[in-house]
C-alpha positions as CSV (number, residue, x, y, z in Angstrom):
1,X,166.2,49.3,-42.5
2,X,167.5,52.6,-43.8
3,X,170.0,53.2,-40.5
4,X,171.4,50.4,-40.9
5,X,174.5,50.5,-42.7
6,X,176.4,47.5,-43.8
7,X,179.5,49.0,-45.0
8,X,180.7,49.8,-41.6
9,X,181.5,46.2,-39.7
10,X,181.5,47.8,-36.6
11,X,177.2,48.4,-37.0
12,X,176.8,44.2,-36.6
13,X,179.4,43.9,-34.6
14,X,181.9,42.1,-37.0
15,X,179.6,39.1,-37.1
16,X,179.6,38.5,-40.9
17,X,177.3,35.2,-40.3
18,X,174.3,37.3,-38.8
19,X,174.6,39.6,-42.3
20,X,175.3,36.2,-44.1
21,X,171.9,34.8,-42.8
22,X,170.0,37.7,-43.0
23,X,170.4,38.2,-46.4
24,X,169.6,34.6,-47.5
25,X,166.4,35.1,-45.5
26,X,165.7,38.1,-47.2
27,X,165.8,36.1,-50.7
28,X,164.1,33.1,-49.3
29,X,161.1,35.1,-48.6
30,X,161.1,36.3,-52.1
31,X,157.9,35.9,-53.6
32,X,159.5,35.2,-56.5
33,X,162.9,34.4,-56.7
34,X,166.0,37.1,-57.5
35,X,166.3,34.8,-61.0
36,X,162.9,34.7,-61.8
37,X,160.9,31.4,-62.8
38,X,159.9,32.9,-66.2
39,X,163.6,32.9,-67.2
40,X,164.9,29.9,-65.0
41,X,165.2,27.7,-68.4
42,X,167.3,30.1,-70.7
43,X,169.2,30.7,-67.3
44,X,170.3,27.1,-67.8
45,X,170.3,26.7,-71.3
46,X,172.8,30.1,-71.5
47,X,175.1,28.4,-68.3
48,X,175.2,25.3,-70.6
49,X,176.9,26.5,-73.8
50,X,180.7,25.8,-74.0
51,X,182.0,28.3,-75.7
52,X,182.8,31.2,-72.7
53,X,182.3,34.1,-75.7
54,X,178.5,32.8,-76.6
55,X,177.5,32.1,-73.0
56,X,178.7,35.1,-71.4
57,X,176.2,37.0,-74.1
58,X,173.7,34.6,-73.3
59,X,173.6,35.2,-70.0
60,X,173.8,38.3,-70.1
61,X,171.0,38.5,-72.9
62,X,168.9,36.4,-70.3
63,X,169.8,38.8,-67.3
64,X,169.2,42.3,-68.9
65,X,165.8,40.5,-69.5
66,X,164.7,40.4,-65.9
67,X,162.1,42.9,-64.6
68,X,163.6,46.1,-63.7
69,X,163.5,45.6,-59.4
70,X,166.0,41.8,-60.0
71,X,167.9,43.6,-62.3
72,X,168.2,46.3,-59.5
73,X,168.6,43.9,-56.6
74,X,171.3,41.2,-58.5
75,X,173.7,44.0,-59.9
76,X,173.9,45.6,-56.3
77,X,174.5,41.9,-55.1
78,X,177.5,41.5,-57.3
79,X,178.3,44.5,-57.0
C-alpha cells in the first residue's frame, strides 16, 4: 500500500470510481466505524442544533473526542 500514490492520477489510470470504491471498502471493513458508535449520539445531537455558531463547537467538541487513529484517518479525509 505504501507505492501506491494517489496524488498522481496517472498511478490508477484516471479511473476515479476504482479509488472511489476502494476507499468506501476500506471504511466498510472498519471494525468500527470512522465516527465511532460511542459518540454516534452527540454526533446527532451536535448536527441538530440550529444555531451554526453552537453546532459547529459542538461538533467539533464531539470530534476532537474521538480516539487518536479516527481523528487521524477523518482529518486526512477532509483534508
Amino acid at each position: 500500500s505504501s507505492k501506491v500514490d494517489f496524488r498522481n492520477p496517472e498511478n490508477f489510470y484516471h479511473d476515479v470510481n476504482s479509488v472511489a470504491g476502494l476507499l468506501k471498502q476500506f471504511f466498510r471493513d472498519l471494525p468500527d466505524p470512522l465516527l465511532t458508535r460511542e459518540h454516534y449520539d452527540e454526533f446527532i445531537e451536535s448536527a441538530r442544533i440550529e444555531d451554526p455558531d453552537v453546532r459547529r463547537d459542538a461538533l467539533h467538541a464531539v470530534i476532537n473526542a474521538l480516539p487518536d487513529p479516527n481523528y487521524a484517518t477523518l482529518r486526512a479525509l477532509v483534508l
